[in-house]
C-alpha positions as CSV (number, residue, x, y, z in Angstrom):
1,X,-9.8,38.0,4.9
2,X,-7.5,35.2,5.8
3,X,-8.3,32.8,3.2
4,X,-7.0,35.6,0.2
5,X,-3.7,35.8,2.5
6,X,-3.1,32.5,2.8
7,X,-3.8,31.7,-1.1
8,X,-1.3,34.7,-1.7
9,X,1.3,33.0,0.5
10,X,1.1,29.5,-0.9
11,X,1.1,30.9,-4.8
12,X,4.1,32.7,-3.5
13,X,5.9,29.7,-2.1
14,X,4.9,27.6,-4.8
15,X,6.4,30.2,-7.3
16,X,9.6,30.8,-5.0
17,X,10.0,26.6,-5.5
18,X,10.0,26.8,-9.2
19,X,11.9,30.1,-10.0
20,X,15.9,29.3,-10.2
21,X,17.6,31.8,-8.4
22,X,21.7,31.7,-8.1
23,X,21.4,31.0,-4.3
24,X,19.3,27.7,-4.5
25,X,20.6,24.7,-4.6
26,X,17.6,23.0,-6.1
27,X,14.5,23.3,-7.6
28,X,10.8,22.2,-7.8
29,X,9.8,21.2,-11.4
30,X,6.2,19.7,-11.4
31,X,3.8,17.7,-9.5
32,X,1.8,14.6,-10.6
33,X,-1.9,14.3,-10.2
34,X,-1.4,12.3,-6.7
35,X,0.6,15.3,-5.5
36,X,4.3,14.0,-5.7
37,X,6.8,17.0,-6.1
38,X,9.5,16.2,-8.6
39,X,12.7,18.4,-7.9
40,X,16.2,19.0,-9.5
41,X,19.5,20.4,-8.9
42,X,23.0,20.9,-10.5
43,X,25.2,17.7,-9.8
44,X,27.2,18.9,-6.6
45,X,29.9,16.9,-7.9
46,X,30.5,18.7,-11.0
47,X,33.1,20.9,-9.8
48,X,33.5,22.7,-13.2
49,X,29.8,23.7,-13.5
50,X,29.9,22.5,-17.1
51,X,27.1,23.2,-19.5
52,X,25.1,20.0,-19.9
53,X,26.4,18.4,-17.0
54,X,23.9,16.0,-15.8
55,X,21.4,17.0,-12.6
56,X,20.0,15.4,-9.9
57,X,16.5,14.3,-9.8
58,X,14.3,13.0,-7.1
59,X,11.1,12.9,-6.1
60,X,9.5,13.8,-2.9
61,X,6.2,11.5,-2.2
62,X,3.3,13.4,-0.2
63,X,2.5,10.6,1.7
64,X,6.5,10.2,3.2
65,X,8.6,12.8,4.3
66,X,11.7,10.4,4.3
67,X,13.2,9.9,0.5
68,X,14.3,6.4,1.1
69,X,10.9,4.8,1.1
70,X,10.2,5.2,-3.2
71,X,7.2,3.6,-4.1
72,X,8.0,3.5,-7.8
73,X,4.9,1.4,-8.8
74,X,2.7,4.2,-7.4
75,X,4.6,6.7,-9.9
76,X,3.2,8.2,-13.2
77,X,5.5,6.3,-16.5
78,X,6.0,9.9,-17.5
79,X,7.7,11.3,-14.1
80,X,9.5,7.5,-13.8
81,X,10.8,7.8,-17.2
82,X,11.8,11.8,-16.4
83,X,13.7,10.4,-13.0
84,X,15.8,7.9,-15.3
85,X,17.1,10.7,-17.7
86,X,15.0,9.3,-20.5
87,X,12.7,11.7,-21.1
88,X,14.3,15.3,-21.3
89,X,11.6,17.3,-20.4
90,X,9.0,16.4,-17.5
91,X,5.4,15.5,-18.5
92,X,2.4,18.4,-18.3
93,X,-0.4,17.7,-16.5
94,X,-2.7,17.4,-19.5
95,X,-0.9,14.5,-20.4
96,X,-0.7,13.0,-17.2
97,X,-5.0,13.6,-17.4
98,X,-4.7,11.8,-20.9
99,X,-3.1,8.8,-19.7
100,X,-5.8,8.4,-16.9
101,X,-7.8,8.6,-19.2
102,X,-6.4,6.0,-21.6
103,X,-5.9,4.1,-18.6
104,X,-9.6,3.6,-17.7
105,X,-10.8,3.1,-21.3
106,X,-8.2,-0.2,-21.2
107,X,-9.4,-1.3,-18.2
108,X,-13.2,-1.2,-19.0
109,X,-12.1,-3.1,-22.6
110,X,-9.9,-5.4,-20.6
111,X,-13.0,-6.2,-17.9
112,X,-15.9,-6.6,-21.2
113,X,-13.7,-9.3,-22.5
114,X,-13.0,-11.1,-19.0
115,X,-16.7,-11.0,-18.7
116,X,-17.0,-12.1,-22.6
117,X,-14.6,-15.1,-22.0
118,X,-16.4,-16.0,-18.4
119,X,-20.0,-16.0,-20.8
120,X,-18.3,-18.2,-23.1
121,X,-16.7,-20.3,-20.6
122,X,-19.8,-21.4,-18.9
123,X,-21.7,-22.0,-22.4
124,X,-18.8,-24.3,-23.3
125,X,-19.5,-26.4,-19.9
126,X,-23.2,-26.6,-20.0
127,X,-22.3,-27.8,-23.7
128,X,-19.6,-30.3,-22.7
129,X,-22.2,-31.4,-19.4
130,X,-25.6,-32.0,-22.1
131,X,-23.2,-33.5,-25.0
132,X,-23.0,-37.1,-22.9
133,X,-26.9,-37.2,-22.6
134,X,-27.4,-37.0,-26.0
135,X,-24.9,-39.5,-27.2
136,X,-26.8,-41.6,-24.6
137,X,-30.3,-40.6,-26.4
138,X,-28.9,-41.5,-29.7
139,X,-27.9,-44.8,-28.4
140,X,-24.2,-44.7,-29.4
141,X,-20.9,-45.8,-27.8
142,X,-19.2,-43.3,-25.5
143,X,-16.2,-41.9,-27.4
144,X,-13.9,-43.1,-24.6
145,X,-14.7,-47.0,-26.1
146,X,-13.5,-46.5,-29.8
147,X,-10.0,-45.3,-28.0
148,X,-8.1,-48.1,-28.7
149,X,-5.2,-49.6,-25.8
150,X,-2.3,-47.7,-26.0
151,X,0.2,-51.3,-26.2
152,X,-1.9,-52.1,-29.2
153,X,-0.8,-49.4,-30.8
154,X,1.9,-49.3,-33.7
155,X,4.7,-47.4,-32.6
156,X,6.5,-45.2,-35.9
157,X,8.8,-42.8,-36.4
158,X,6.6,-40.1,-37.5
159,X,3.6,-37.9,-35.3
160,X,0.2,-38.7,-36.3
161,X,-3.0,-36.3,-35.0
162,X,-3.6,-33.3,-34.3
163,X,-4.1,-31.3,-31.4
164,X,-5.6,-33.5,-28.5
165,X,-5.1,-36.7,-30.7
166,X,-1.4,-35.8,-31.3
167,X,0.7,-38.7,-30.8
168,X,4.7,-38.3,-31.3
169,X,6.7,-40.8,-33.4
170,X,9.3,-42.9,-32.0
171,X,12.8,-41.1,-32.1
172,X,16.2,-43.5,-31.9
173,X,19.2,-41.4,-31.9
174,X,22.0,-42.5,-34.2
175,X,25.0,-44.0,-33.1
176,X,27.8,-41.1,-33.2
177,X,30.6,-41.7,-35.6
178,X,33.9,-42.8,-34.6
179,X,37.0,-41.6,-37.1
């Protein structure tokens, strides 16, 4: 018989936090899926109790009772974005769910093509470590012999190669004119 009494008391505090009466200062407006309580109130500075006025929003983080100690990487973009004033209206749950969910799908993508590029990785060394004993099979010079001495070299003004063979022409800077 307790249980249905204290389930009564806690739906009635939770709807006491989110109904606005005149004599409270501030209100609860919604929780995130970690169980962070998101409040508001009137700006107690607003002394003519405009319509539109800006209110104050805070969060308060189940973990911490003291409001200085914001973890704001461990909050939802939606309830961040809510905080800031740039969302008007605070996220639902479903969409909170939704982003979970579009959260997970990303990171199992992201993981398949970190594994992908780790496959591909390895092939491309076991490639690079057989492609000297062949060259050695074939009985042909190492490519490192044809490179020719960098002082022999002709040095001119424009780039030749491309990518690893890229070589940058010479630059001399004119002489500035004098008038």
């Amino acid at each position: 018989m307790s249980r249905p009494a204290s389930s009564f008391l806690q739906r009635f505090s939770e709807v006491y936090k989110t109904v606005r009466f005149p004599w409270k200062k501030h209100a609860l407006v919604g929780k995130d899926l970690e169980g962070n309580e998101y409040w508001e109130m009137p700006n107690p500075l607003d002394l003519t109790m405009r319509i539109g006025g800006r209110v104050k929003r805070w969060v308060q983080m189940k973990d911490h009772d003291d409001m200085t100690l914001l973890e704001q990487s461990h909050l939802p973009v939606q309830w961040h974005a809510w905080l800031r004033h740039t969302r008007p209206t605070p996220p639902s749950i479903q969409e909170l769910v939704m982003e979970e969910r579009r959260k997970a799908i990303v990171q199992g993508r992201a993981k398949k093509l970190d594994d992908a590029w780790a496959e591909r990785k390895l092939q491309i060394e076991r490639e690079e470590a057989a492609e000297p004993a062949k060259m050695i099979e074939r009985g042909s010079p190492p490519e490192d012999a044809s490179v020719e001495d960098a002082s022999s070299t002709k040095k001119t003004s424009r780039p030749t190669g491309q990518g690893d063979t890229f070589v940058p022409g010479e630059w001399q800077p004119n002489a500035p004119r004098r008038r």
